[in-house]
C-alpha positions, 0 to 999 in steps of 0.5 A, spaced: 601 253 854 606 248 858 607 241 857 602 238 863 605 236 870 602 233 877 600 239 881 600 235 888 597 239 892 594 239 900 586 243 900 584 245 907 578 249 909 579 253 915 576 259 919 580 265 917 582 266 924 585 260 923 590 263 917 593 268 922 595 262 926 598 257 920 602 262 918 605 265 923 606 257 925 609 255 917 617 256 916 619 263 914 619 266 908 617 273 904 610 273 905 606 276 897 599 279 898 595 279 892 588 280 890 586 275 885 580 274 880 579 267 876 574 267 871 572 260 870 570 257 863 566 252 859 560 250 855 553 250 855 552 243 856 558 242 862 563 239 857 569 240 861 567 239 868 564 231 865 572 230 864 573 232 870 577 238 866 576 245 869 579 252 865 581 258 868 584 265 866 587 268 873 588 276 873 593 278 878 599 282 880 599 285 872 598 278 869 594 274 866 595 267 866 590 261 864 591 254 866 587 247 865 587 242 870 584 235 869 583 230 875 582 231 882 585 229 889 592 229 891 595 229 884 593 233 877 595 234 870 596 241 870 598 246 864 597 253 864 601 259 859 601 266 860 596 272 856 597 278 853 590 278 849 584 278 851 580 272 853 580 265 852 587 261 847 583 256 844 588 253 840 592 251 846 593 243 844 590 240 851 584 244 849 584 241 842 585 236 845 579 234 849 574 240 846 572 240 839 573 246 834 565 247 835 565 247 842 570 250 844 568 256 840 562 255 845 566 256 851 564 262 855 565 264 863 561 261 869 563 264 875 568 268 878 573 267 884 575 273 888 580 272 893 585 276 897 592 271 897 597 270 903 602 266 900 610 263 902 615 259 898 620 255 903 625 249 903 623 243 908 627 238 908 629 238 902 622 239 898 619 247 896 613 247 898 608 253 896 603 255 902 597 259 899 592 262 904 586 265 901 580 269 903 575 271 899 568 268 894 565 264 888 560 268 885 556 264 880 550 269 877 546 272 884 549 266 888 556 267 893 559 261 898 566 265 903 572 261 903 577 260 906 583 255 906 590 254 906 594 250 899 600 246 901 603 245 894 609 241 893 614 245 888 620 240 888 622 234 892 619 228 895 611 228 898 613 226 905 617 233 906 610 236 905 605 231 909 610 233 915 608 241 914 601 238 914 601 234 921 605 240 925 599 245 922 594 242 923 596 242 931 596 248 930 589 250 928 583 245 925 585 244 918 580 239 914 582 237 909 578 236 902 579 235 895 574 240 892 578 246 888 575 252 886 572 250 880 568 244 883 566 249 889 563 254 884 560 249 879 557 246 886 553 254 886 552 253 879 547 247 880 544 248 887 549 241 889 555 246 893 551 243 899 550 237 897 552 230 900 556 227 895 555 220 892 559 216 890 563 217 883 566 212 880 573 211 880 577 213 873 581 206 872 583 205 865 587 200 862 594 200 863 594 201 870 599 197 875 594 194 881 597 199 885 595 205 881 588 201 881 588 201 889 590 209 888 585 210 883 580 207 888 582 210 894 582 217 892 575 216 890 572 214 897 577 220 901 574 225 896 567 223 898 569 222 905 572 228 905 566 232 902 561 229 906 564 231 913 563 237 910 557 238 909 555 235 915 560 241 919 555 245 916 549 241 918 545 235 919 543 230 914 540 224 913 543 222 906 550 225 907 550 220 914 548 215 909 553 216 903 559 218 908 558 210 911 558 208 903 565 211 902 567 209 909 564 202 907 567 202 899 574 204 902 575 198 907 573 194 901 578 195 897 583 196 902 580 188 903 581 186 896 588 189 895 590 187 901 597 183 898 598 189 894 597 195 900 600 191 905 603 194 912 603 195 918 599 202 918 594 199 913 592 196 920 591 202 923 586 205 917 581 199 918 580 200 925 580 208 923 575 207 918 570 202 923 571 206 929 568 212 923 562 208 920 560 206 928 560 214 929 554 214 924 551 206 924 547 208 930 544 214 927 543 210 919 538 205 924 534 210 926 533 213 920 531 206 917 526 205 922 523 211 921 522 210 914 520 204 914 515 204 920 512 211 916 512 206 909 507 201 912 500 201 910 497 198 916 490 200 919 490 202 927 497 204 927 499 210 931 506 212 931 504 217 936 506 214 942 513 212 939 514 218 935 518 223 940 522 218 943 525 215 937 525 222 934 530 225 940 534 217 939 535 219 932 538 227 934 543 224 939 545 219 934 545 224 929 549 229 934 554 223 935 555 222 927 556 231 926 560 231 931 566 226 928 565 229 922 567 236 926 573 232 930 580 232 930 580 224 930 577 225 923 581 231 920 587 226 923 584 220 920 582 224 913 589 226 912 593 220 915 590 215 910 590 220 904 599 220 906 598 213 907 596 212 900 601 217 897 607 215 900 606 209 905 611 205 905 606 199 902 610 202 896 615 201 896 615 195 902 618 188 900 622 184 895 620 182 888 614 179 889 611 185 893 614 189 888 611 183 882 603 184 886 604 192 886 606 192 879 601 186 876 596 189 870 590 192 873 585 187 869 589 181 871 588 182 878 582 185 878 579 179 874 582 174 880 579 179 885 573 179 882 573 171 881 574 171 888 568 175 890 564 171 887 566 165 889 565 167 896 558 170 895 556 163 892 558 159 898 555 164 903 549 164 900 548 158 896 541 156 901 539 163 903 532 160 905 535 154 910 541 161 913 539 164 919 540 171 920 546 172 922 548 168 915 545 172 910 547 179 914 553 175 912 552 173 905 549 181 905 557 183 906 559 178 900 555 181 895 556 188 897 563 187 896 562 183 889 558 189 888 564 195 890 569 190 885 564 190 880 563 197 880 570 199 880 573 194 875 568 194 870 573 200 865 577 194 865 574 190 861 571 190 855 564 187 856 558 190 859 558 189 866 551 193 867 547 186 868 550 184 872 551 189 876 544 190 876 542 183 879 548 184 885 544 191 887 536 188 887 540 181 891 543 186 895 537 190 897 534 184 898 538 181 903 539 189 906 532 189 907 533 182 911 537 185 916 534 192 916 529 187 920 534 183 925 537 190 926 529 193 928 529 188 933 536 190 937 534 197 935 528 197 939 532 194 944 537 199 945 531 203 945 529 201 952 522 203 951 516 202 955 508 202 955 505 205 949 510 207 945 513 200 946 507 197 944 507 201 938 515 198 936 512 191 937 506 193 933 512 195 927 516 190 928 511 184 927 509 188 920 516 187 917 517 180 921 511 178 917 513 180 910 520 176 912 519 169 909 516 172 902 523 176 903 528 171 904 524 168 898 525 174 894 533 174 896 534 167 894 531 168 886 536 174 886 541 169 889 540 163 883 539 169 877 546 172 879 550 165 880 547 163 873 549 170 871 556 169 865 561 174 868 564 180 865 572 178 866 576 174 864 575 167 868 
């Protein structure tokens, strides 16, 4: 098998008329027609796909290749050797190396990808890039899922060369980018999740990292939940994808936050704005859907929803319809693409002198530490009387903690101690004090709402119910507070 390089690839899914259109727009070049056939391989148990490692053997054009690819996003190890017998090479040293004898003597097939491939090497400005476009299917047992997109794969030469190709195809037809392979596509059919929202997936940080590829690491992982989660909500309205697409959003412009002296330029401006105009297309849509969860949950007697239930319920569509329609947009597919260059190739990289190129190149464990010290500092601050603060305070002390705790979930690989407590008592303070702001927010919901007569009795009657439990709350959030501050760190101080 060939020693492991980067496959730096750009994914997008697309209609198959848009696939007429993006070649007859890329650069000239041989066109190759292939039908190819990828059986896909692991264990029982899933051991591969929990190291994010998929494994293949591709039949095409007389050839039989298998090809080990490990990680996900922009950039992947990859390692791949031609066949001449018949299944799996499990001697392979990468596979000897992540899979022990026993369990790669368990690995067998668990789904199959079909597809009709239309493919086309070319030089731009000085880079080879490799345009596939296949059509086609992931069988994975009685079930199927179409596809449909366009591969740019860097062959040689320098990234930009490639994001350029991207920005002038997408012109041409909507192209959505995603960082999603085959292989998660038909795991995604094997477990029923193909459809699924994406929740968060911690970032691969291991030491040794530079806080650069930290910030890399980090931001890689909120663009593919961010990508996936406009996917599925191309396809259909969802609660919990309108829910953890504002959760990537929110963790990406937090790290861009607190590696803002490392990933320092001027399109980094740019990205926030980018980001907040996307959160604010899905806050709208987020309150409803937490109003109308807690006024279900209350148990008090004589309520009647009746009245307020259809004027709330045709509020959350349009909300909803707002949130499906930026996930469908250009601005999206623009924002997606251009953040994921900015992160591979923007000029923050390389920007500055010695002492930008000194922050870019600190060990990852150090400056989380001095991050991470930072955070808690400011939390303390800001909630150190949660019981004395109004509102706005504690929405403010709220932020803090969410903050804290993205840092804490991130960096946690980076140290030897057990973060888990503490990470604990961060989630329950922020859910404390997210249940504090749920009730500031109800009120300026009901607002907006611009109700009258009955239904806007039934609010009142709903917001009272929650204003009431408001003191033991902040009393609640206040303990939480003093538990964390006592709590010992989990870095270096």
């Amino acid at each position: 098998m060939s020693t492991g390089e980067d496959e730096i690839e750009l994914k997008f899914l697309c209609e198959p008329a848009d696939i007429v259109a993006v070649l007859a727009a890329a650069p000239p070049g041989e066109t190759q027609d292939k039908l190819l056939v990828s059986t896909y391989y692991d264990t029982p148990q899933g051991d591969l796909r929990a190291m994010r490692i998929s494994l293949r053997i591709r039949e095409g054009g007389g050839k039989r290749v298998q090809t080990l690819k490990r990680g996900d996003g922009f950039a992947r190890e990859e390692y791949e050797q031609a066949l001449e017998g018949e299944g799996l090479d499990l001697e392979v040293p990468v596979l000897k190396e992540v899979l022990a004898p026993a369990k790669r003597r368990k690995l067998g097939p668990i789904f199959t990808v079909r597809v009709r491939r239309q493919q086309r090497t070319f030089e731009v400005d000085g880079a080879w890039i490799e345009l596939a476009a296949d059509e086609g299917e992931v069988q994975a047992g009685a079930r199927t899922r179409r596809i449909s997109e366009v591969e740019l794969e860097l062959k040689s030469g320098e990234c930009g060369p490639l994001f350029d190709l991207a920005r002038q195809l997408s012109k041409i037809a909507p192209l959505y980018l995603s960082f999603d392979g085959k292989a998660s596509q038909g795991q995604g059919l094997i477990d029923g999740t193909d459809r699924s929202p994406r929740r968060h997936d911690k970032a691969p940080l291991a030491r040794g990292l530079t806080a650069a590829g930290a910030f890399q690491a980090i931001a890689r992982n909120c663009l593919v939940q961010i990508a996936a989660n406009g996917a599925v909500l191309r396809e259909a309205d969802s609660v919990d994808a309108v829910h953890q697409l504002r959760v990537a959003v929110r963790r990406l412009r937090s790290a861009i936050s607190t590696f803002a002296k490392v990933a320092d330029d001027e399109m980094a401006e740019t990205i926030k704005a980018e980001l907040k105009w996307l959160a604010g297309a899905c806050d709208e849509a987020r309150d409803l859907d937490v109003f109308v969860q807690a006024a279900r949950d209350l148990d008090l007697p004589g309520l009647d929803l009746a009245p307020l239930a259809p004027l709330v319920e045709a509020a959350r569509a349009r909300a909803h319809a707002k949130a499906c329609a930026a996930a469908a947009s250009g601005r999206f597919r623009e924002l997606v693409l251009e953040t994921t260059a900015w992160v591979e190739t923007g000029a923050w990289l390389t920007a500055g002198g010695k002492a930008s190129a000194k922050r870019r190149e600190a060990p990852a464990d150090r400056f989380a530490a001095k991050a991470l010290d930072r955070r808690q500092r400011a939390l303390v601050k800001l909630g150190g009387d949660l019981k004395a603060s109004d509102d706005a305070g504690r929405h403010e002390a709220r932020i803090a903690a969410k903050k804290l705790r993205y840092a804490a979930e991130a960096f946690a690989p980076l140290f030897d101690a057990d973060a888990k407590g503490f990470i604990k008592l961060l989630k329950q303070l922020q859910e404390r004090l997210g249940a504090l702001n749920d009730v500031a927010a109800a009120e300026a919901l009901i607002a907006r709402l611009r109700l009258k007569g009955p239904a806007l009795a039934t609010a009142r009657q709903v917001f009272a119910a929650r204003q009431a439990g408001k003191g033991p709350a902040i009393k609640a959030a206040a303990k939480a507070m003093d538990r964390l501050a006592a709590a010992p760190a989990f870095w270096p101080i």
